[in-house]
N, C-alpha and C positions, 0 to 999 in steps of 0.2 A: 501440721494439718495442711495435706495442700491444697485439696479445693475440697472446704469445708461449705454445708449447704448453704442455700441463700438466706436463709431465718440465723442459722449462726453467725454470718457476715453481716446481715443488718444488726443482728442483736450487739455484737462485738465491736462495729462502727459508731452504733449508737452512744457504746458507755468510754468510747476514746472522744468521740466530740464532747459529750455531758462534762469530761476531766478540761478540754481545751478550751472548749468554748463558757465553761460554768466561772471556771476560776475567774477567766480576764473581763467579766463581767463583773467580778470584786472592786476592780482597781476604783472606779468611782468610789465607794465605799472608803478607800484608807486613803483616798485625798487631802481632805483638812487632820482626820488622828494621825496619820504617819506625821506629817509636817510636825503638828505641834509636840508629840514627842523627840525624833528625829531632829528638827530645824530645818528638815528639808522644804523649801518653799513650794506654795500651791503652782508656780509657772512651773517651777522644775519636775516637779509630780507631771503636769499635765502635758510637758511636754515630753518625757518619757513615755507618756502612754502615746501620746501623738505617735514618736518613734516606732514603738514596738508596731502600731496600725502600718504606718511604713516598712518596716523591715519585713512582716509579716505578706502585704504584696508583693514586697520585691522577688520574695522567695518562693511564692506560691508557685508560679510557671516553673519552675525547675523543681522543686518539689512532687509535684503533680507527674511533670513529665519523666523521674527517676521513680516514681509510685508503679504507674504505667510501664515502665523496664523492667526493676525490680522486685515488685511488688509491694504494694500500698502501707501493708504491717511492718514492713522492715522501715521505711520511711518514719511510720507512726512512730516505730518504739526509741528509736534515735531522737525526733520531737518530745518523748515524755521525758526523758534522761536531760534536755538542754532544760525544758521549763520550768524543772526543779532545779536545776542546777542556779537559774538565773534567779527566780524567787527565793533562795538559797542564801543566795551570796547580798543580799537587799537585805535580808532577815540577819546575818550573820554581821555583816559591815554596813550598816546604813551610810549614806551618804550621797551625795547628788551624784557622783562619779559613777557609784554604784547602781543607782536607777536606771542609769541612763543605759548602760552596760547591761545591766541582770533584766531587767523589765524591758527596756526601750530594743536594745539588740536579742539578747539569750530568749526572753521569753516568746519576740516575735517571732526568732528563728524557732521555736519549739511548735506556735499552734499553726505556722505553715508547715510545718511536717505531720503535725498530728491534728489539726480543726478539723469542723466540717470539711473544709474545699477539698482538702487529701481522701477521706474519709470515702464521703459521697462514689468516687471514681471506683471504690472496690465496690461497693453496693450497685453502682452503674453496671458495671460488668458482671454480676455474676445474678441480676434480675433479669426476667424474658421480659422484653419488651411492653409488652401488654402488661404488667403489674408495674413497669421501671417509676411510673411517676409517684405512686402512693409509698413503694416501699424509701425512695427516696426523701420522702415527704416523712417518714418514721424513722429515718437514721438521721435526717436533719434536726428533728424535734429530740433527739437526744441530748442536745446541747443544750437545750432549756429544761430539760431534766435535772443536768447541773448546773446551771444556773437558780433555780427555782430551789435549790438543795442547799447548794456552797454557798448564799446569799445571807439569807440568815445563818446559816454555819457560822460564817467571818464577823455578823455585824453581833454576834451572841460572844464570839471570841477576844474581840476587840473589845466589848464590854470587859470579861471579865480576864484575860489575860493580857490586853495591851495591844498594840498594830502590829508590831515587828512579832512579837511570838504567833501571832495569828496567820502572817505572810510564812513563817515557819511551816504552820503546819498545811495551810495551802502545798509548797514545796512540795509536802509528803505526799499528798490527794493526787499529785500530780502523778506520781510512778505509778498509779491505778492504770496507768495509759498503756506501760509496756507488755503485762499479759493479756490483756484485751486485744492488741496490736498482733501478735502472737496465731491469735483465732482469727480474724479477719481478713487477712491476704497475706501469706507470709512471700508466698511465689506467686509468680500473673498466672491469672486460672487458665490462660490460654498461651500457654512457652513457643504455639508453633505461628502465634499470631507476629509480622514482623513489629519489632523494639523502634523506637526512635532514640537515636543519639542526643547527647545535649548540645552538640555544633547544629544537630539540624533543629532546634526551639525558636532561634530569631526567624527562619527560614517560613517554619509553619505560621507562629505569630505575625509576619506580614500578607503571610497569604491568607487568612485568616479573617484579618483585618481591613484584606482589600473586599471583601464582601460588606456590599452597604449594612445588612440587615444585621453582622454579627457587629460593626463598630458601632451600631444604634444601640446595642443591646449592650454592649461593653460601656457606652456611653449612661445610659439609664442607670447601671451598677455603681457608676460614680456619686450617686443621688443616697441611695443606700446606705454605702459608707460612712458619708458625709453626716446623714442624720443619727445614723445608731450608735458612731464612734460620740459626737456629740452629749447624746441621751446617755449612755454609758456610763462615759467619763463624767458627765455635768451634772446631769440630774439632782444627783444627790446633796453637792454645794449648789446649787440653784433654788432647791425648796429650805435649805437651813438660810441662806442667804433671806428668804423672802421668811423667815420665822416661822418655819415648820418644825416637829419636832424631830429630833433623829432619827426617830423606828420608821419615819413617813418614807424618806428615801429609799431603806433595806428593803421594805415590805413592797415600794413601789418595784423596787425591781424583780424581786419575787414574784411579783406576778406578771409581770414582763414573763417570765419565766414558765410559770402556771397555764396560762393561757396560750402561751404557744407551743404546748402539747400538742394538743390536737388543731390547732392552728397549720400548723407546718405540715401536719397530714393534710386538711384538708386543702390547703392549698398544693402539693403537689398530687392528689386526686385530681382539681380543678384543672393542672396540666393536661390528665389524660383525658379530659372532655373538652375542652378549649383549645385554642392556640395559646403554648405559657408567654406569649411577648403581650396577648389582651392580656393574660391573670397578673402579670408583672406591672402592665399601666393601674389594673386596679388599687391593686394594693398599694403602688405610690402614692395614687391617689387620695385613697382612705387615710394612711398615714400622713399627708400632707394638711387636709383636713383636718383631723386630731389636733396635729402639733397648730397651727389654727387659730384654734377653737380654746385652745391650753392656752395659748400666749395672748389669748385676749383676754379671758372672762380673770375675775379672783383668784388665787390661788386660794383652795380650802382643801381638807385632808379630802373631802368624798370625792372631790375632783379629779385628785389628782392619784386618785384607786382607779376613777373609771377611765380616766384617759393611759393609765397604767393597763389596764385590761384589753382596751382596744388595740393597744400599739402590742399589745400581746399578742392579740389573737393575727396577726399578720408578720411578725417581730421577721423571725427567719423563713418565712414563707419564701421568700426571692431567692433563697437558695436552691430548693429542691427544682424549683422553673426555672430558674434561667440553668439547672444541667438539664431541664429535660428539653429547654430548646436548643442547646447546645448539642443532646444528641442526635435529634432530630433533625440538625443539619449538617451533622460532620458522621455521626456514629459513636461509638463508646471506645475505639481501639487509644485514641487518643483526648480520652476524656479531661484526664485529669490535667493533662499541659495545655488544654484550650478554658477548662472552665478556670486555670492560673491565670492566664493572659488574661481572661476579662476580668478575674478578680485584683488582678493590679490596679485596674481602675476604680476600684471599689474602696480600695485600701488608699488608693491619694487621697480619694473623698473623705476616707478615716483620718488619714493624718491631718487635711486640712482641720474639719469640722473638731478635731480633739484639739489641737496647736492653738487654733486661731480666737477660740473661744478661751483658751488657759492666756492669752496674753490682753485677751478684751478683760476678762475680769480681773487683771490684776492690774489691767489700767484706766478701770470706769469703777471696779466695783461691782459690776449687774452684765446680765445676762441679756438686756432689754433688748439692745440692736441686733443682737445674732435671730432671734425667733425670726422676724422676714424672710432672713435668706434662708433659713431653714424649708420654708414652704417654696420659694421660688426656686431653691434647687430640687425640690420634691416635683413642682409641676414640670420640669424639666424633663426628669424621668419619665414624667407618662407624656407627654408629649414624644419622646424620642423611644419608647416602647410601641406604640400605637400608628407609628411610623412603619416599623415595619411590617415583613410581608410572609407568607406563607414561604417554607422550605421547598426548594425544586426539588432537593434530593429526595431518596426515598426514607421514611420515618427510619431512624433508627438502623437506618443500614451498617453493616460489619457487626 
C-alpha cells in the first residue's frame, strides 16, 4: 500500500504506538513480581528500564531520520520483530544479564523504531496542515489505548499465570506491530521529496539546536521524560510501599491510560488554536501541580484514582505539540529526525528520573526525596516552554 489515505495512516499508527507505547508501560508492574520469582533485584529491574528509556533516545534521531528515507512502516515492523524478541529472551532466560540486554537494549531499540516518536512523522506527512494538530493528537492517544488495555491484561496475568509467562505473552502482543506497520507508510508518501542521509543527522541536529527557541523546547522535553519514566516505572512500588493494595497500582495506571484518550486529542487540537510551546508550558504545569499535591496530602486509594486521572488527562499530550511546533518551525520533510533530536532529551530525563529513583529506593527505602525535584524539574519546563517565541518561518512550510 503505497500511499494509503490519511484515516488508514492515523488508524495503522495509532494501533503500532497502542503495541509500543501500552506494553512498556507494564514494566512498572513486574518490578517487585518478576524479582521475587526470578531473584532479579528491584535496582537491577529499575535500572534496566532506566536503560531501555536511554537506548530508546539514543536511537530515536536515527530512527526518525531512516523513517523519513525509507519509510516510517519499514522502520516500525523491524521495531515490532526487536521488542518481542527482547521481551522474549527476559521470559525465556530470566536473569539480570538478560534484562539488561532484552528490556534495557532490545526493547528500547524496538519502541525507537516503533513508538509514538516514529509513528507520529507518517501521520505528520500525510495530514494537510489544517487538520495536522488533532489527527496527531489521535494517533498519539493510541498509545494509551494500549496502555489502558495491556495494563490490566498483565496485572490479570501475573495473577494468574506468573511474571515471566506474562512478559511471554507481552512478547507476542508485540508482533501486533508489524502488519499495522505494513498500512501505515511502507515508502515516503513523497519519493520525489529530497532524503536526508544519516552523515547528514549530526549536521541538521546542530543546526537545529543553534535556534534558541527549538533548544528551549528540546530543553522543556527533558522535564517530561524525567516525570513519566518516574511515574511508570515507580508508581506502582511506591503505593505498595506506602500500603496500598496491588490492584491500586494496575488500575492507577489504567487510567493513566483511559483518560489520555481524549486527552492527547485534545491537547493536540489545543496546538491548532494556540501556540503548542504555551499548550506545552500548560501542561507542565498542571502536571507539576498534581505530582504536588500527591506528594503532600495521604496517600488513599480515591487519591490516588484522581490524581491518576489528572496526570491522564495530559499523560502524552507533549507529544502531538511539541511535533506540531516542530513542524511549524522546520516543516514535516524532516519530521521525524528533528522530533528524535529533541526526544533524546526527553529520554535522558527518562533515564535519569527511572535510574536515580531505582537506586534511592534501594537505598532509603522511600520515595520521599525524589517528589521535590519531580516538581522543580516540571517548573523548569514551563518556564523554558514559555520562554520561547512565535515561528518566523512560515507554518508548516514543505
Amino acid at each position: 500500500m503505497k500511499n494509503p489515505s490519511v484515516w488508514a495512516v492515523v488508524i495503522a499508527a495509532a494501533v503500532a504506538a497502542s503495541m509500543a507505547m501500552g506494553i512498556r508501560q507494564t514494566f512498572g508492574l513486574f518490578l517487585l513480581p518478576l524479582g521475587t520469582e526470578t531473584g532479579i533485584s528491584v535496582v537491577t529491574l529499575g535500572l534496566a528500564v532506566a536503560l531501555h528509556n536511554l537506548t530508546w533516545g539514543i536511537v530515536q534521531p536515527v530512527t526518525g531520520m531512516l523513517g523519513d528515507r525509507y519509510g516510517a512502516g519499514r522502520v516500525a515492523a523491524v521495531g515490532g520483530l526487536l521488542y518481542a524478541a527482547g521481551l522474549g529472551l527476559v521470559a525465556v532466560h530470566p536473569s539480570a544479564v538478560t534484562a539488561f540486554v532484552g528490556i534495557g537494549l532490545m526493547t528500547g531499540l524496538g519502541v525507537g523504531c516503533a513508538g509514538t516518536g516514529s509513528v507520529i512523522a507518517a501521520v505528520g506527512r500525510a495530514a494537510p496542515p489544517e487538520r495536522r494538530g488533532s489527527l496527531l493528537g489521535i494517533a498519539a492517544a493510541g498509545g494509551s489505548v494500549g496502555q489502558a488495555l495491556l495494563v490490566p491484561y498483565a496485572q490479570v496475568g501475573m495473577g494468574w499465570f506468573g511474571a515471566v509467562a506474562t512478559l511471554g505473552a507481552m512478547a507476542i502482543a508485540a508482533l501486533f506491530i508489524v502488519p499495522a506497520a505494513r498500512v501505515m507508510e511502507w515508502s515516503p508518501r513523497n519519493p520525489l521529496a529530497p532524503r536526508r542521509s544519516l552523515s547528514e543527522l549530526p549536521g541538521l541536529a546542530r543546526s537545529a539546536l543553534q535556534e534558541r527557541d527549538f533548544a528551549l523546547l528540546t530543553l522543556g522535553f527533558f522535564a517530561c521524560g524525567f516525570q513519566l519514566a518516574f511515574l511508570t516505572t515507580h508508581l506502582p512500588a511506591h503505593l505498595a510501599l506506602c500500603g496500598m493494595p496491588p490492584w491500586l497500582g494496575a488500575t492507577s495506571l489504567m487510567l493513566v491510560g483511559l483518560f489520555n484518550i481524549p486527552g492527547s486529542w485534545l491537547c493536540g487540537k489545543l496546538g491548532g488554536v494556540i501556540r503548542p510551546e504555551v499548550a506545552l508550558g500548560a501542561v507542565y504545569l498542571v502536571r507539576s501541580l498534581a505530582i504536588a499535591l500527591f506528594a503532600t496530602l495521604p496517600v488513599t486509594e480515591w487519591g490516588t484514582l484522581l490524581f491518576a486521572a489528572v496526570l491522564g488527562s495530559i499523560w502524552l499530550g507533549s507529544v502531538p505539540l511539541t511535533a506540531a511546533a516542530i513542524a511549524r518551525r522546520f516543516g514535516v520533510a524532516d519530521l521525524g529526525a528533528l522530533y528524535g533530536v529533541c526526544f533524546f532529551s526527553h529520554q535522558i530525563g527518562g533515564f535519569l528520573g527511572a535510574g536515580a529513583a531505582a537506586v534511592l529506593v534501594q537505598t532509603t527505602g522511600s520515595y520521599a526525596a525524589f517528589w521535590p525535584v519531580m516538581v522543580l524539574v516540571g517548573l523548569g519546563a514551563v518556564a523554558a516552554n514559555w520562554a520561547t517565541r512565535g515561528p518566523i518561518r512560515a507554518a508548516a512550510a514543505a
